[in-house]
Every structure is written in C-alpha cells, then in structure tokens.
N, CA and C atoms as an extended XYZ file, in Angstrom:
456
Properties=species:S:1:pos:R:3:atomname:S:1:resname:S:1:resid:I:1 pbc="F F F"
N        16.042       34.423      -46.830 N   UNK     1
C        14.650       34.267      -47.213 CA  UNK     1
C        14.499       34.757      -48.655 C   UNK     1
N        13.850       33.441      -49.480 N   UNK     2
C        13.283       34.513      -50.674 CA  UNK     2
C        12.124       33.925      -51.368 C   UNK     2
N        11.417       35.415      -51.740 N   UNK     3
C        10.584       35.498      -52.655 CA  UNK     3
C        10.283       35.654      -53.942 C   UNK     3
N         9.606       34.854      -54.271 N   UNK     4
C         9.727       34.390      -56.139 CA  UNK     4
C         8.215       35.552      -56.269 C   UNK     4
N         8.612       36.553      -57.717 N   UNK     5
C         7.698       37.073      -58.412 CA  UNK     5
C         8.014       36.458      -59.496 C   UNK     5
N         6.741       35.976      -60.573 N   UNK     6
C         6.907       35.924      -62.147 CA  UNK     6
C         6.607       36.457      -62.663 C   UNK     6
N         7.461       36.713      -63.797 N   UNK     7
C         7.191       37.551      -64.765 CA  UNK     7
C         6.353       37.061      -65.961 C   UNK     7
N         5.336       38.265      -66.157 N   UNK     8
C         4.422       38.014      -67.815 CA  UNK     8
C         5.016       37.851      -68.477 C   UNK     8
N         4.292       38.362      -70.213 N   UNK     9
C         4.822       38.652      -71.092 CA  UNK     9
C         5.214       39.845      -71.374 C   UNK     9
N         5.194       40.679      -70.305 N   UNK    10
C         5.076       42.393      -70.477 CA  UNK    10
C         6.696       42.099      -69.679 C   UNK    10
N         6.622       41.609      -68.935 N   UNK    11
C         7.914       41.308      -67.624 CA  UNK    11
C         7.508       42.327      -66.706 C   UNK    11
N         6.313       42.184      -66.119 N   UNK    12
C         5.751       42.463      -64.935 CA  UNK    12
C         5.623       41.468      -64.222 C   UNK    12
N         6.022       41.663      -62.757 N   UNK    13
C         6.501       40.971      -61.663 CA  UNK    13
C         5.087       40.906      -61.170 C   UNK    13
N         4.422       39.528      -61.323 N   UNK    14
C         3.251       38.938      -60.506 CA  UNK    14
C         3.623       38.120      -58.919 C   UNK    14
N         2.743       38.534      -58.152 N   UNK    15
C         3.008       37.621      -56.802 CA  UNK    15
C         1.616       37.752      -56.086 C   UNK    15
N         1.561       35.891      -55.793 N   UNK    16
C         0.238       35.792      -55.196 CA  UNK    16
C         0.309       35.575      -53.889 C   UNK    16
N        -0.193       36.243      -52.868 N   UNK    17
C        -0.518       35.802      -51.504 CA  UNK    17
C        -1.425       36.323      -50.858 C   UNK    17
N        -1.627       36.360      -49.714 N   UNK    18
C        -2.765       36.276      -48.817 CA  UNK    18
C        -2.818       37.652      -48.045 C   UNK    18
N        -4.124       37.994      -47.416 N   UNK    19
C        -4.059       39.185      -46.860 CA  UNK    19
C        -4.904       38.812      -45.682 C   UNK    19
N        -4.580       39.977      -44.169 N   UNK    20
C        -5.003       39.436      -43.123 CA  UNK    20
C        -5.288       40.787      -42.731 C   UNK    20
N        -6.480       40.927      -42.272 N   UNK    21
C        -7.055       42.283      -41.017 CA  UNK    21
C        -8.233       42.028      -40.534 C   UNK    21
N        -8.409       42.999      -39.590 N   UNK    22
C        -9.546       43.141      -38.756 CA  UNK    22
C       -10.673       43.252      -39.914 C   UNK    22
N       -10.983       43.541      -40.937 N   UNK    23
C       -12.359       43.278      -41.638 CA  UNK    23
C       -12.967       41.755      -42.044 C   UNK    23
N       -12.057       41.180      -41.816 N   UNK    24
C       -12.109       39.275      -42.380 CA  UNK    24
C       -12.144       38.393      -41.346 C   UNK    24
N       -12.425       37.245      -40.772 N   UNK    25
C       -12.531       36.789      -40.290 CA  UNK    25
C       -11.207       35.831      -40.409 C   UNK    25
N       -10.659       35.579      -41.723 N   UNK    26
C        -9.264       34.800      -42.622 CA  UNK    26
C        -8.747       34.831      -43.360 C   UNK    26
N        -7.522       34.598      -43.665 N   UNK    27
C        -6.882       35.672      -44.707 CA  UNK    27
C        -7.432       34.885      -46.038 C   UNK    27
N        -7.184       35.878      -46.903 N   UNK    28
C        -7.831       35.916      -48.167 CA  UNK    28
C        -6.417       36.134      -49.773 C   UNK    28
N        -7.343       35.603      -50.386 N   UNK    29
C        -5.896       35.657      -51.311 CA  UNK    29
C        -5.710       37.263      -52.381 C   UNK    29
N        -4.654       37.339      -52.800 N   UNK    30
C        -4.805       38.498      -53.604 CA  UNK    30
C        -3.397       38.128      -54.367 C   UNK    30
N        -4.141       39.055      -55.668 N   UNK    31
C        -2.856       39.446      -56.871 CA  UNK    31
C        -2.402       40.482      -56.469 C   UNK    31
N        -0.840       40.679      -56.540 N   UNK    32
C         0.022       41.611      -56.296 CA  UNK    32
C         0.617       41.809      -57.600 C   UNK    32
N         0.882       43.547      -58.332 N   UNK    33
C         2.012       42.999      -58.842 CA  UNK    33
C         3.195       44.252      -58.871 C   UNK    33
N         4.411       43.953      -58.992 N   UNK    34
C         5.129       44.438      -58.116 CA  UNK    34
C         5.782       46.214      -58.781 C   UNK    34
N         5.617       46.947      -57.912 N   UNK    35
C         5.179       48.573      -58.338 CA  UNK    35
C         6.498       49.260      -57.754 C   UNK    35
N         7.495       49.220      -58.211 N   UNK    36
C         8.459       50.142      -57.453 CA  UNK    36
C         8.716       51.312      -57.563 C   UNK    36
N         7.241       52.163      -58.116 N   UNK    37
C         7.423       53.415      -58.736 CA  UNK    37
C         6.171       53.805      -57.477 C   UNK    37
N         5.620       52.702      -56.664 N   UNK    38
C         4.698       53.110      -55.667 CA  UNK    38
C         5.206       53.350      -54.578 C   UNK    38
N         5.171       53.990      -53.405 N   UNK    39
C         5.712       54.387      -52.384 CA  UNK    39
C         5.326       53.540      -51.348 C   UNK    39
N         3.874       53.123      -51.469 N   UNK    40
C         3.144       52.365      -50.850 CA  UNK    40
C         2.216       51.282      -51.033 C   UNK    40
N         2.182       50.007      -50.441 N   UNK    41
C         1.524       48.986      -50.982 CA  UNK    41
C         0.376       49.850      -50.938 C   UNK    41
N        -1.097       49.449      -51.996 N   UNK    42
C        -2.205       49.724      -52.513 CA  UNK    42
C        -3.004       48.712      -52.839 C   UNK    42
N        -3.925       48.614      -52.056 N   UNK    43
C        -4.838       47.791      -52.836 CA  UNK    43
C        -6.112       48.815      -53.387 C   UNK    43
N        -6.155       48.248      -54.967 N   UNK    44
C        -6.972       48.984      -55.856 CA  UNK    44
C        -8.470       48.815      -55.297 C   UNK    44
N        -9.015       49.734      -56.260 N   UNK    45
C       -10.885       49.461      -55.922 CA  UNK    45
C       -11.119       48.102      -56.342 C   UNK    45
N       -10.955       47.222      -57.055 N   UNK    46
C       -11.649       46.564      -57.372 CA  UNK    46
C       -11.366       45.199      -56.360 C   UNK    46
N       -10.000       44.944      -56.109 N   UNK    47
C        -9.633       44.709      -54.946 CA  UNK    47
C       -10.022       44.266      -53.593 C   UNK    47
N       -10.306       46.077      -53.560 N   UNK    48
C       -10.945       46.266      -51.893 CA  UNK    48
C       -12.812       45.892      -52.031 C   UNK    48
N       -13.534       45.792      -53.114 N   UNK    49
C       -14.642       45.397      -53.407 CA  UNK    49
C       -14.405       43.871      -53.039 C   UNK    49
N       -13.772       43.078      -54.071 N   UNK    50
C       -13.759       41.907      -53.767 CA  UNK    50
C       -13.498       41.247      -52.422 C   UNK    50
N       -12.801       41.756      -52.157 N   UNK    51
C       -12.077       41.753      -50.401 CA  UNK    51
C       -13.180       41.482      -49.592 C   UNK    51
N       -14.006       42.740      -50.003 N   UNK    52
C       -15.362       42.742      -48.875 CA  UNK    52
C       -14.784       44.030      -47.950 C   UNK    52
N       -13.688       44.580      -48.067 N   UNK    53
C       -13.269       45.661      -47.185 CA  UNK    53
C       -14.397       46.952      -47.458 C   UNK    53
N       -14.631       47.066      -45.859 N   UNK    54
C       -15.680       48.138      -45.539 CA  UNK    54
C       -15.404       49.681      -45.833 C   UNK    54
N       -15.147       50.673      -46.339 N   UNK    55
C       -14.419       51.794      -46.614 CA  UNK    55
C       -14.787       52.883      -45.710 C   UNK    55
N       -16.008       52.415      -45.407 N   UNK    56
C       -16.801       53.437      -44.744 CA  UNK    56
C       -16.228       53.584      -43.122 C   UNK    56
N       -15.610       53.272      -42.837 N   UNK    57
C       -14.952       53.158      -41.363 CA  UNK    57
C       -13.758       53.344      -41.403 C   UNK    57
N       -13.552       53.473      -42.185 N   UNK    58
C       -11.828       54.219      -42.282 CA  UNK    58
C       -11.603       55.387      -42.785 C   UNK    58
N        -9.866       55.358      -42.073 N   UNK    59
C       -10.131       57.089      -42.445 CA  UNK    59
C        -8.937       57.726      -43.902 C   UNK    59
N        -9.422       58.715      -43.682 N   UNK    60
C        -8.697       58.727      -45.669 CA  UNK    60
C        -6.781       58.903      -45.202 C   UNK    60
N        -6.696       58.570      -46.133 N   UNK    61
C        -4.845       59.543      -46.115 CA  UNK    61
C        -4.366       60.744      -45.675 C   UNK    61
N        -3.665       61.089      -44.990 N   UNK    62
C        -3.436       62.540      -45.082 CA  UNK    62
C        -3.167       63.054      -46.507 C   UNK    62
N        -2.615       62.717      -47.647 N   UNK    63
C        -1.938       62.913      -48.435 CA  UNK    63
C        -2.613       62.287      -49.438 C   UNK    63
N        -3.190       62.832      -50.400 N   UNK    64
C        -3.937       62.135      -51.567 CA  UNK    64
C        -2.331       61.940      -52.651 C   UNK    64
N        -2.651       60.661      -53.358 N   UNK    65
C        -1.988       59.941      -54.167 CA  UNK    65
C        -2.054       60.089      -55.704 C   UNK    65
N        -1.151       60.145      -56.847 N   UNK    66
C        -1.144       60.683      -57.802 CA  UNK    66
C        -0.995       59.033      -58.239 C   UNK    66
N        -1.834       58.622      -59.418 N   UNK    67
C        -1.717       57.355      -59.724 CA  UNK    67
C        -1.465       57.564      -61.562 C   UNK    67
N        -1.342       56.474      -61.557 N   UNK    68
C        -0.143       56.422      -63.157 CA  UNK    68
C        -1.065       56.505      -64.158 C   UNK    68
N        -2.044       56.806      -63.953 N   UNK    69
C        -3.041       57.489      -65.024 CA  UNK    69
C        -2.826       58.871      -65.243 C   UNK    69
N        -2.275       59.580      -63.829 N   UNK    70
C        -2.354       61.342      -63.731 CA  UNK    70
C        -3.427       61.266      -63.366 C   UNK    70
N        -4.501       60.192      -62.270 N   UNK    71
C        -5.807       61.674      -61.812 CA  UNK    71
C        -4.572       60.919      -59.998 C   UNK    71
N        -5.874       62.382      -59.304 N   UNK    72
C        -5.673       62.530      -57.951 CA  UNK    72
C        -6.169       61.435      -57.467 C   UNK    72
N        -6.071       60.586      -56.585 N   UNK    73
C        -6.736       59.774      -55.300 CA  UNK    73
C        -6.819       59.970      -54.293 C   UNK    73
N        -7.621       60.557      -53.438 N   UNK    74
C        -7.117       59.938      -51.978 CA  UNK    74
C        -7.614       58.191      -51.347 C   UNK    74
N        -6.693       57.512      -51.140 N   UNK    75
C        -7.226       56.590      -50.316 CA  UNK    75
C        -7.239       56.768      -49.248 C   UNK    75
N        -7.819       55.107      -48.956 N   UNK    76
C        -8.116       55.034      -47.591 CA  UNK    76
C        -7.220       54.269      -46.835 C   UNK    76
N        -6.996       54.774      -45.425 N   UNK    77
C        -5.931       53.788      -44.777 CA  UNK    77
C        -6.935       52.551      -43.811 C   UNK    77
N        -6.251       51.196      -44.544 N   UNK    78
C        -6.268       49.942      -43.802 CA  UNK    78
C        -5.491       49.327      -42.603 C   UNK    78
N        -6.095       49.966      -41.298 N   UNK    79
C        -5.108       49.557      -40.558 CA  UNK    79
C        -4.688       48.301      -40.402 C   UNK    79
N        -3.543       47.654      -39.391 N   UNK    80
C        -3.101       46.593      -38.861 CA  UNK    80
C        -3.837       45.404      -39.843 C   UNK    80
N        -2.382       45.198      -40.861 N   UNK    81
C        -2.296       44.459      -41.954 CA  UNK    81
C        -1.444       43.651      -41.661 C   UNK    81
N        -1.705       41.860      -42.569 N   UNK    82
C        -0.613       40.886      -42.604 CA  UNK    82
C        -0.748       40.423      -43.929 C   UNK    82
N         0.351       40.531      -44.824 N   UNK    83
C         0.453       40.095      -46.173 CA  UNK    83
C         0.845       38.751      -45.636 C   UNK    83
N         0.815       37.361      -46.207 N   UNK    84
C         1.458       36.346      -45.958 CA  UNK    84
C         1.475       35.682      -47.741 C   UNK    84
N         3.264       35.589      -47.850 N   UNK    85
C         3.555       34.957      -48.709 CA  UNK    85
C         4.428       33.633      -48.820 C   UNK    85
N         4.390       32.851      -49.639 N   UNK    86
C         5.306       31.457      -49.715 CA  UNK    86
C         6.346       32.124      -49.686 C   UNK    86
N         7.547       30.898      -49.066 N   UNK    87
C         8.663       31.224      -49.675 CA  UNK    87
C         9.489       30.468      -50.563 C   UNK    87
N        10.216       30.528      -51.321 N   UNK    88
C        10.616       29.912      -52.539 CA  UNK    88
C        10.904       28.520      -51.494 C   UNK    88
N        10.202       27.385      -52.385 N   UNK    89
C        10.498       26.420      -51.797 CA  UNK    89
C        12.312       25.360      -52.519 C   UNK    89
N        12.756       24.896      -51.699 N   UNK    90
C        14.299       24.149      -52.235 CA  UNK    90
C        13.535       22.629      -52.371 C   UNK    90
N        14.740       21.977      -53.258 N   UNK    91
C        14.137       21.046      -53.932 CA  UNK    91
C        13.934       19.756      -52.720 C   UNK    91
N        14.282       19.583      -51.258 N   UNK    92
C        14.913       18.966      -50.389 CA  UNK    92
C        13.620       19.408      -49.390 C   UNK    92
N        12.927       20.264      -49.701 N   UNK    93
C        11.614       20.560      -48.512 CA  UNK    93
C        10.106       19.797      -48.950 C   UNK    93
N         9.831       19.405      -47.996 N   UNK    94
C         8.352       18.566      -48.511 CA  UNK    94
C         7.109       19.157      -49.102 C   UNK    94
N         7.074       20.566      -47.786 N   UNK    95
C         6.123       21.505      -47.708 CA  UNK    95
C         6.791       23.204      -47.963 C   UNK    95
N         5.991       23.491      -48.800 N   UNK    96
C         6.309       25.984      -48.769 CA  UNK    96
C         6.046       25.851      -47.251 C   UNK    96
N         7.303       26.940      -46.722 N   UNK    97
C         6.827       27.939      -45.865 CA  UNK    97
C         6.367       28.963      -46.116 C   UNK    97
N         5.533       29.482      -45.058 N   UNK    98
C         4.263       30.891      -45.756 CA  UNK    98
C         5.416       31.772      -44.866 C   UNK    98
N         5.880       32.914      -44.920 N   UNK    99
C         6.191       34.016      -43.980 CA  UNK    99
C         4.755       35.328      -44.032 C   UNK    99
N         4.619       35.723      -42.828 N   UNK   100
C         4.329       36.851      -42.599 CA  UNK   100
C         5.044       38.427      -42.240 C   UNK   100
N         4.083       39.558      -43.219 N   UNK   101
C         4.466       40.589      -42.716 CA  UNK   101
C         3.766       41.458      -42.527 C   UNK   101
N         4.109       41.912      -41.470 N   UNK   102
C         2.808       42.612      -41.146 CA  UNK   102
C         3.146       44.226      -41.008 C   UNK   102
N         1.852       45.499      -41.132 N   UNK   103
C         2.100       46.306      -41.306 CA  UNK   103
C         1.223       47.341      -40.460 C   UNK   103
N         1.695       48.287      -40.533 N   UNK   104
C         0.530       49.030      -39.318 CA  UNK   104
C        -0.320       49.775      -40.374 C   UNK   104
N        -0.217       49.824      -41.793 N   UNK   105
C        -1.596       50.292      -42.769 CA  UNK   105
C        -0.891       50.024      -43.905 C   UNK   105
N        -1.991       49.691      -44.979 N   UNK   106
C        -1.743       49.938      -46.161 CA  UNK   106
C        -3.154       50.290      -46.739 C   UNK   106
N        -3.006       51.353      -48.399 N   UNK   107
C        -3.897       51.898      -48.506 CA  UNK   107
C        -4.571       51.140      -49.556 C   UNK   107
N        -5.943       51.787      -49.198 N   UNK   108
C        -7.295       51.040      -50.094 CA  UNK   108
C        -7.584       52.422      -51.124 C   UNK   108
N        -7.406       52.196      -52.149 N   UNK   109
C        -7.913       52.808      -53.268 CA  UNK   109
C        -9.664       52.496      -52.880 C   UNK   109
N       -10.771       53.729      -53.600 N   UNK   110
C       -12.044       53.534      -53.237 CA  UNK   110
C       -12.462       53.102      -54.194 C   UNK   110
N       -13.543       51.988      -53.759 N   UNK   111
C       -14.032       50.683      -55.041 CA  UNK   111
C       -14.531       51.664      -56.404 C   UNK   111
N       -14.835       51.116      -57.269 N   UNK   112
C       -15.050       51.599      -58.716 CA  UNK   112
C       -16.659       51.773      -58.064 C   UNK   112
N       -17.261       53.138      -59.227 N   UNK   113
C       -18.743       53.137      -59.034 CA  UNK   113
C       -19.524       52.273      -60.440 C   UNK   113
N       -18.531       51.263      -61.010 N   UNK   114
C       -18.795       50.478      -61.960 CA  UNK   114
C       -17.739       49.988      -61.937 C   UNK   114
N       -17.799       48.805      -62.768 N   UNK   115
C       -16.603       47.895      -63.638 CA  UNK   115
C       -15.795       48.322      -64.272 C   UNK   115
N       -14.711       48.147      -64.741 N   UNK   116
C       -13.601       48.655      -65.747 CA  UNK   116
C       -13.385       47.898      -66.958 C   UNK   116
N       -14.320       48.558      -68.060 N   UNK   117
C       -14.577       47.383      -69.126 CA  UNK   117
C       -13.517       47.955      -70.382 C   UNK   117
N       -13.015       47.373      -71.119 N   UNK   118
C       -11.755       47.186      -71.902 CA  UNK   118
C       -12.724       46.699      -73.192 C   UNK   118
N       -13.573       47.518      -74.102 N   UNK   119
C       -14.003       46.780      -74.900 CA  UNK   119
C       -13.299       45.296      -75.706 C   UNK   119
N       -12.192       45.436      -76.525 N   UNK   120
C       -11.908       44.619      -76.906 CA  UNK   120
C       -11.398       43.416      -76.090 C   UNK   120
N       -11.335       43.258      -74.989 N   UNK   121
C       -10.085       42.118      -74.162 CA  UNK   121
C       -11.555       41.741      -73.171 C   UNK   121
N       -12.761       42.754      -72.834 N   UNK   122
C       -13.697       42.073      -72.068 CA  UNK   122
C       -13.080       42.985      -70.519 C   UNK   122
N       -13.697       42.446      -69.406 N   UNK   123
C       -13.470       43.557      -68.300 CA  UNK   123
C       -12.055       43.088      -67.718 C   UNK   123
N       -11.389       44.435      -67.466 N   UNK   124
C       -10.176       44.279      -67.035 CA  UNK   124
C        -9.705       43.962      -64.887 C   UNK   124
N        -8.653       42.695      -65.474 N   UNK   125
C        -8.667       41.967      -63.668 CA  UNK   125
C        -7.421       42.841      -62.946 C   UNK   125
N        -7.527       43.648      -62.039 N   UNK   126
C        -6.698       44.374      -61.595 CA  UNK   126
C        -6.005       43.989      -60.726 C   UNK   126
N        -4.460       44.094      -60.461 N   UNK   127
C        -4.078       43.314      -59.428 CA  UNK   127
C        -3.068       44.510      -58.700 C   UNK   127
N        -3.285       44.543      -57.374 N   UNK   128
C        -3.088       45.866      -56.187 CA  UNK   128
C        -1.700       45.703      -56.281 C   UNK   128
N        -1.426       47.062      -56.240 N   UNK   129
C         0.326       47.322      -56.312 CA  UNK   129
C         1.160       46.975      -54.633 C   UNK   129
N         2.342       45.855      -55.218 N   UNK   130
C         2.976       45.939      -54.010 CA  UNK   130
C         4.332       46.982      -54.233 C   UNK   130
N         3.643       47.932      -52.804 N   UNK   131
C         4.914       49.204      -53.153 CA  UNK   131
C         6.842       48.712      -52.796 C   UNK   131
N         7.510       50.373      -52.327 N   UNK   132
C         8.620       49.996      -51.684 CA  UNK   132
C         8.154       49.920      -50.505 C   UNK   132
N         7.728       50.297      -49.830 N   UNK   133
C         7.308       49.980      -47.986 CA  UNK   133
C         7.408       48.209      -48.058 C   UNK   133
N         7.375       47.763      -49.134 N   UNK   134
C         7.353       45.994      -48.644 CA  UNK   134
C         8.639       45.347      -49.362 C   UNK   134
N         8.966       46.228      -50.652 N   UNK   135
C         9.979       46.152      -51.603 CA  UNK   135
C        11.201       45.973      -50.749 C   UNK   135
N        11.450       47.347      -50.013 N   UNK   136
C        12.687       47.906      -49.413 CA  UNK   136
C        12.802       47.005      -48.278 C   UNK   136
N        12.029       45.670      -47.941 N   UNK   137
C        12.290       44.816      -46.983 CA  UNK   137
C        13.891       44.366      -47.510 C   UNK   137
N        13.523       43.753      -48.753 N   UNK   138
C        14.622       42.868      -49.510 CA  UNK   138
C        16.137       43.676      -50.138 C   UNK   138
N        17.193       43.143      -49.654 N   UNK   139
C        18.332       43.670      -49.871 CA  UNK   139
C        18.545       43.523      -51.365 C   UNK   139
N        18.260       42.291      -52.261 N   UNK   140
C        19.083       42.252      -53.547 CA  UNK   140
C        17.447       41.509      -53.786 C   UNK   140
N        17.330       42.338      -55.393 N   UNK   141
C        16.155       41.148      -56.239 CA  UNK   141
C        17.115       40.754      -57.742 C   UNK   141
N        16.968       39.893      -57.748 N   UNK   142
C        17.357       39.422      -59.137 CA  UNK   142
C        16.975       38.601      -60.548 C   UNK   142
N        16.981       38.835      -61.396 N   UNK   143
C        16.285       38.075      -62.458 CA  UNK   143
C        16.796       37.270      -62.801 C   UNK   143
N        15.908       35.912      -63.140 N   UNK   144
C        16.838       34.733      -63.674 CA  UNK   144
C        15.214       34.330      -64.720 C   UNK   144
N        15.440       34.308      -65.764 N   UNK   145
C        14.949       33.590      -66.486 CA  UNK   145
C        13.547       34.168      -66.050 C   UNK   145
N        11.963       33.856      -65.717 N   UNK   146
C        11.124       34.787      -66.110 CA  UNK   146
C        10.727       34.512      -64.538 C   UNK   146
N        11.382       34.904      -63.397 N   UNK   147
C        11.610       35.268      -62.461 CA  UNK   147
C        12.046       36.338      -62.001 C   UNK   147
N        11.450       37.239      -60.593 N   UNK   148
C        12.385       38.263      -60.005 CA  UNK   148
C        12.209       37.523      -58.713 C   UNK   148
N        13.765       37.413      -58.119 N   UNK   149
C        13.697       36.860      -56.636 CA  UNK   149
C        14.447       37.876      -55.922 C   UNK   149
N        13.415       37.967      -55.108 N   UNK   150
C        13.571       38.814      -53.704 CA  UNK   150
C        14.404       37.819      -52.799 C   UNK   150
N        15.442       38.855      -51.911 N   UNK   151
C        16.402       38.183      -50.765 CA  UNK   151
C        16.637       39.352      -49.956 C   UNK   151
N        16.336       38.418      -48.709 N   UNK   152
C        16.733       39.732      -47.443 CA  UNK   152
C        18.209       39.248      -47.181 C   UNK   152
C-alpha cells in the first residue's frame, strides 16, 4: 500500500483526505501536513472550527502538549476516528482506492478566539499535523522528485 504526500516549495509533505466521527454525519475533507516531530495526529483550532467539531463534550488530554511555537496546550481528545485516504493510484487502475484508518482518538487543538492574520500574506490557512501514531503505520517513506511515498 502507498501513500503519496507532496511536497511545497518549503518541501513540506502535504496530504489531503477525509475525516470520519461521531460529530458529522460524513466524512469531511481536511489538509494534513506531515509532522514527524508530533507524537500525535492533531487537528489545529482552526480546523476543529471548520470541522464543526463540538469541544465542549470532550474531554481534555491527560497531558498538555508543547507546540512548536513553545506555548503549552492542552487539547482535546476526539474519540473513535477514521482518516480515509487515496491510495497512489497505478497507471492500469480506472478508479483511486480510498483506505481507511481508524483510531480510538486523536487530538483537537481548541479553536482560535479569533483568526490568525499574517499582515502581509492576508489570514493564514492551517493545515492539522499528521503525527507518528499514523506515520509509524508505514515501514519505508521515500522521496522521489517532489513526492514523499509512504509504504507499509
């Protein structure tokens, strides 16, 4: 099995797919991009706003989170999660297969009490870190050209 991240111009590993829980009625799409300095997938505030995820019914972390700014967080845990992503399609298949994976939580950073505005660039689009808890699925990732492909 593998999964295609692309790389920016920074060579940060982007990956788009879908998210599934008990707050939605259907899964929904999201930017990932890929964090191997995170321990745990995260979806950011702005994220979990867009999402529509309720915060108020969940319960926090045991363990508040140190994020790459240096302040403290605690999030919140999202229980019984399904990321669903394509998988690299071969040139010989008609249709992507989607795989699912599913998780018993991943955490919700708490929504912004405003926007995150970037004077010069206009407001900044945040996209939720996929940690090692989803990383460490895949045995070998490799770069080819402005690709990282994941393989179990």
């Amino acid at each position: 099995m593998e999964i295609v991240a692309f790389l920016d111009d920074s060579h940060h590993a982007h990956i788009i797919g879908f998210i599934s829980c008990s707050q939605f009625s259907h899964a929904k799409p999201i930017h990932f991009i890929v964090d191997s300095g995170s321990s745990t997938t995260t979806l950011l505030g702005d994220d979990v706003t867009r999402l529509g995820i309720n915060c108020a019914g969940l319960q926090p972390a045991p363990v508040p989170c140190l994020t790459a700014s240096g302040t403290t967080v605690t999030p919140y845990v999202l229980p019984d999660v399904d990321l669903l992503f394509t998988l690299r399609q071969r040139w010989f298949e008609r249709r992507p297969d989607v795989t699912t994976f599913h998780f018993a939580s991943l955490h919700c950073n708490p929504p912004p009490t405003q926007p995150v505005f970037i004077p010069e660039e206009g407001y900044l689009q945040t996209c939720s870190l996929l940690g090692m808890d989803f990383l460490s699925i895949f045995k070998t990732w490799a770069f080819k050209r402005r690709e990282l492909i994941l393989r179990t």
